[in-house]
C-alpha positions in Angstrom: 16.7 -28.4 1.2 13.0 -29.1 0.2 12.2 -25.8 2.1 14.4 -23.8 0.5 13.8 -25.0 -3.2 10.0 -24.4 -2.5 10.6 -20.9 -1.1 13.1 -19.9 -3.7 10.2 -21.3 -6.6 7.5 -19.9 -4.6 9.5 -16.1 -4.8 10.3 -16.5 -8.2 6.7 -17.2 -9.4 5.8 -13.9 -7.6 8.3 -11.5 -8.7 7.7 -13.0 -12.5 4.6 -11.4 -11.8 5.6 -8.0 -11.8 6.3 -7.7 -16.1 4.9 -3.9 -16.3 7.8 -3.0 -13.7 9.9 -5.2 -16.0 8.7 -2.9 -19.2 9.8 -0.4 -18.2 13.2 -1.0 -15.8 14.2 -2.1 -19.9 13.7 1.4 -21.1 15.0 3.3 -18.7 18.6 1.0 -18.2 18.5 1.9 -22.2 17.9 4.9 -22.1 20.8 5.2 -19.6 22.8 3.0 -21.2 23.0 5.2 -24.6 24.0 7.8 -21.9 27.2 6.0 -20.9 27.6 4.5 -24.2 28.1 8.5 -25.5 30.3 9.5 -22.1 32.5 6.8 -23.3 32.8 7.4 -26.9 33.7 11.0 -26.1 36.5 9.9 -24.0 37.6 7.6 -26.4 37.6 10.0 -29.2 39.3 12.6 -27.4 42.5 10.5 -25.9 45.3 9.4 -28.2 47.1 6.8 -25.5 46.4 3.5 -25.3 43.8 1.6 -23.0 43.3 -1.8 -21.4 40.0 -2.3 -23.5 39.0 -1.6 -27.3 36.4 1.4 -27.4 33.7 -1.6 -29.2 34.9 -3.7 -26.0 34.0 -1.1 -23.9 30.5 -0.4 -25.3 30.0 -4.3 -25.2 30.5 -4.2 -21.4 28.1 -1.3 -21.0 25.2 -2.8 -22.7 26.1 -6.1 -20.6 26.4 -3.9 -17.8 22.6 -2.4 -18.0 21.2 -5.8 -19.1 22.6 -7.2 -15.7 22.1 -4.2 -13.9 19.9 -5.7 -11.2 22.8 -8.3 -9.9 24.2 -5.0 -8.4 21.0 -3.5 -6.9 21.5 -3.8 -3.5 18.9 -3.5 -0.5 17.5 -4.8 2.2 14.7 -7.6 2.1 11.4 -5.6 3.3 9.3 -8.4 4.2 11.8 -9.3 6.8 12.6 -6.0 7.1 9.3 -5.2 8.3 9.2 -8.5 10.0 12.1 -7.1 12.5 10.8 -4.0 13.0 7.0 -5.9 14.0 8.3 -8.6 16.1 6.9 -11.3 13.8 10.5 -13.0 13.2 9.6 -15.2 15.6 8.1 -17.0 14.1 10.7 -17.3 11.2 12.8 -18.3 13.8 10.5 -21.4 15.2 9.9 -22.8 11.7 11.3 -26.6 11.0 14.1 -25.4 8.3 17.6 -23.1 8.6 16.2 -19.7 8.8 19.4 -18.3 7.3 18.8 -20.7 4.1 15.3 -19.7 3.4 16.3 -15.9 3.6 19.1 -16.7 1.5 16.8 -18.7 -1.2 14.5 -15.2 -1.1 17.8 -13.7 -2.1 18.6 -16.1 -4.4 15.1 -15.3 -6.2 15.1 -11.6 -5.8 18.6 -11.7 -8.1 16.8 -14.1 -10.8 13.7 -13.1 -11.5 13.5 -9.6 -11.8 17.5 -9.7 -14.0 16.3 -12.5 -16.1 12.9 -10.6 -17.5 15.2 -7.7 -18.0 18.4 -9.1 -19.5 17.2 -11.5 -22.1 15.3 -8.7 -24.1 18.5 -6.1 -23.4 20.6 -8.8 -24.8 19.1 -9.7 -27.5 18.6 -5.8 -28.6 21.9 -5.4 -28.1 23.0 -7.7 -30.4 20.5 -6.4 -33.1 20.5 -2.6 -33.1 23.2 -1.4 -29.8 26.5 -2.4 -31.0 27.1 -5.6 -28.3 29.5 -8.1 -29.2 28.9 -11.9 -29.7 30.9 -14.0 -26.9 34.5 -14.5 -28.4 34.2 -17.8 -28.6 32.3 -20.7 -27.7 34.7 -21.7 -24.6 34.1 -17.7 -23.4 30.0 -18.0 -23.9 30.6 -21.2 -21.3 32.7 -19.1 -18.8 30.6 -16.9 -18.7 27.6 -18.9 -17.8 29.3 -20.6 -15.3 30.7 -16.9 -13.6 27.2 -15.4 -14.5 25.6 -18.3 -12.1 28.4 -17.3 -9.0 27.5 -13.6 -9.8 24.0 -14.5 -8.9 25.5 -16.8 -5.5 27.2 -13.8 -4.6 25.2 -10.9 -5.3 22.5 -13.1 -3.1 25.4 -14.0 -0.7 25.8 -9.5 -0.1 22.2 -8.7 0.1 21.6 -11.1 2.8 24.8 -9.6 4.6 22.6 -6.2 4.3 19.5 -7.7 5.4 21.2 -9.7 8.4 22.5 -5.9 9.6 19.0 -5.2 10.5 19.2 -7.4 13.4 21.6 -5.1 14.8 20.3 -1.1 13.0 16.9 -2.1 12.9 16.5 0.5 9.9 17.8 -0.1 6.5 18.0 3.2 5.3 21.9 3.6 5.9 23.0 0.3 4.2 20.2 0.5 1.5 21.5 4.1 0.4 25.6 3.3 0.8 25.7 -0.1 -0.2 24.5 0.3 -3.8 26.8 3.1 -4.8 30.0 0.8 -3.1 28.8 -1.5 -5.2 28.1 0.0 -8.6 31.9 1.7 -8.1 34.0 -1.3 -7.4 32.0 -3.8 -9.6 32.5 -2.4 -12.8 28.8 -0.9 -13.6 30.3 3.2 -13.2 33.6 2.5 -15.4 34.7 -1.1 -16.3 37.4 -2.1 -13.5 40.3 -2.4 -16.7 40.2 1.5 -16.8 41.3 1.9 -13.4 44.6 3.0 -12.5 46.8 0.1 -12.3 48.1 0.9 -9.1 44.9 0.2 -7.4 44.1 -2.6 -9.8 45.5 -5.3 -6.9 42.8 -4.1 -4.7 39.9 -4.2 -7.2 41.0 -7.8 -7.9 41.1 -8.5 -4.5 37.7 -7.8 -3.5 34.7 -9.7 -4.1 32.6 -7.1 -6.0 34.4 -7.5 -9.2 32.9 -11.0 -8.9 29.5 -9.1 -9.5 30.4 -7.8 -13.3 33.8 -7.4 -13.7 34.7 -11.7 -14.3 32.0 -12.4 -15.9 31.9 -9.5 -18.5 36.1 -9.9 -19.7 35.3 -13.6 -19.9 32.6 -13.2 -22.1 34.8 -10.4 -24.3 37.2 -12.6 -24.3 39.4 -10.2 -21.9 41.1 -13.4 -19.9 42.6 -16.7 -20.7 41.2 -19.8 -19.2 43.4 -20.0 -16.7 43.0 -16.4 -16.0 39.3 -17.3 -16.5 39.6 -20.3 -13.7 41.7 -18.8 -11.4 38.7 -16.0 -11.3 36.1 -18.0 -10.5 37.4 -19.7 -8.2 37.9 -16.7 -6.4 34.2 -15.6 -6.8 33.0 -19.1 -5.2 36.0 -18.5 -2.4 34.5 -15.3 -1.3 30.5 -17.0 -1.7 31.5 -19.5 0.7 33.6 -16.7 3.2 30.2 -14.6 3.0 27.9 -17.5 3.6 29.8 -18.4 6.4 30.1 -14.9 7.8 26.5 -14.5 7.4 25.4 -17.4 8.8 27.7 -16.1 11.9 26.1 -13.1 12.3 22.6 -14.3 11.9 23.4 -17.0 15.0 25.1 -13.5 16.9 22.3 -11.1 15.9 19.6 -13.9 17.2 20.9 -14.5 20.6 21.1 -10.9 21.1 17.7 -10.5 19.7 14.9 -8.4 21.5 11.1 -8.2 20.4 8.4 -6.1 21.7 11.5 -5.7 24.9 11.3 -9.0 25.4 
């Protein structure tokens, strides 16, 4: 556990480094955001039936959307990415700690750091000048912590799933180029999952992605009760623990059938 906490610190310091990238990832999910926010507005303003969320809920969700945007960006790791394709995970593999919880702590980190220097400044513009909504209520502001901490679990939970393919594709480019746009579709960041049709709203609820966004935005809004609000997260930590253990099942598959330098 000491491992991990010291990789997962260790990452963190050196992706807090990166502030310019930061900069300007902030202007350009605004910039993007005022794009949806205007999509949305238009087909508010031109549809007289009635809809699952209020057009000011809706904008809310947006601007949570872009502040949290980076809980959805998916990829492969590239150090161990490039570590694969060299050989050198070897020597991952002979170090004194669980290889599959140190890649998951770089996960872990990848999630915080670079969301965190992004969302706290979109947040707090947004309740200023952009038109987001406070939490409903104090009890909504504390489920939302609480799924906004599993969102970052799981989010980490996926990307390691991506990376962990690598032991068996080698390249990245196929899961790095799919996986995001999956993603961005069926966690709410393209249209909020409410807007759906409901016939297909079973299925969105179903799958883990909505875990990503979806939860932790309504609960926030206010969207869910607290039993609706419970019964959600434990969901997302049901399907954190399913991934973990697939993942930790396909790194001990993808190891013993591991080849380096045809070996």
């Amino acid at each position: 556990m000491s491992a991990c906490l010291a990789m997962l610190d260790a990452r963190i310091r050196v992706l807090l480094q990166y502030r310019t990238v930061a900069v300007a990832g902030i202007a350009t999910q605004i910039f993007f955001g005022f794009v949806r926010v205007m999509t949305f507005t238009a087909f508010y303003r031109s549809s007289a039936a009635a809809h699952p969320m209020t057009h000011e809920q809706v904008i809310s969700y947006i601007w949570l959307g872009q502040a949290f945007l980076l809980l959805a960006m998916f990829g492969v790791d590239n150090e161990i990415s490039e570590m694969i394709r060299s050989g050198t995970v070897v020597y991952e593999l002979t170090r004194p700690a669980s290889v599959f919880w140190l890649w998951y702590s770089r996960c872990v980190a990848a999630r915080i750091a670079p969301a965190a220097m992004r969302a706290i400044p979109q947040v707090l513009l947004g309740w200023a000048f952009l038109g987001l909504q406070f939490p409903a209520s104090v009890l909504a502001l504390l489920m939302f912590c609480l799924a906004l901490t599993g969102s970052v679990a799981l989010a980490a939970a996926i990307s390691l799933l991506f990376t962990l393919s690598l032991l068996r594709t080698i390249s990245g480019e196929g899961i790095s180029r799919m996986g995001p746009a999956l993603v961005f579709l069926l966690s709410g960041i393209v249209v909020p999952l409410p807007l759906f049709p409901q016939r297909i709203q079973p299925i969105l609820n179903a799958l883990p992605f909505r875990g990503l966004m979806d939860v932790p935005f309504r609960l926030y809004l206010g969207q869910m009760t607290w039993q609706e609000g419970v019964l959600a997260l434990a969901q997302q930590w049901g399907w954190i623990v399913g991934l973990l253990l697939l993942g930790r099942w396909l790194l001990a598959l993808g190891v013993r059938r591991l080849v380096v330098q045809g070996g």
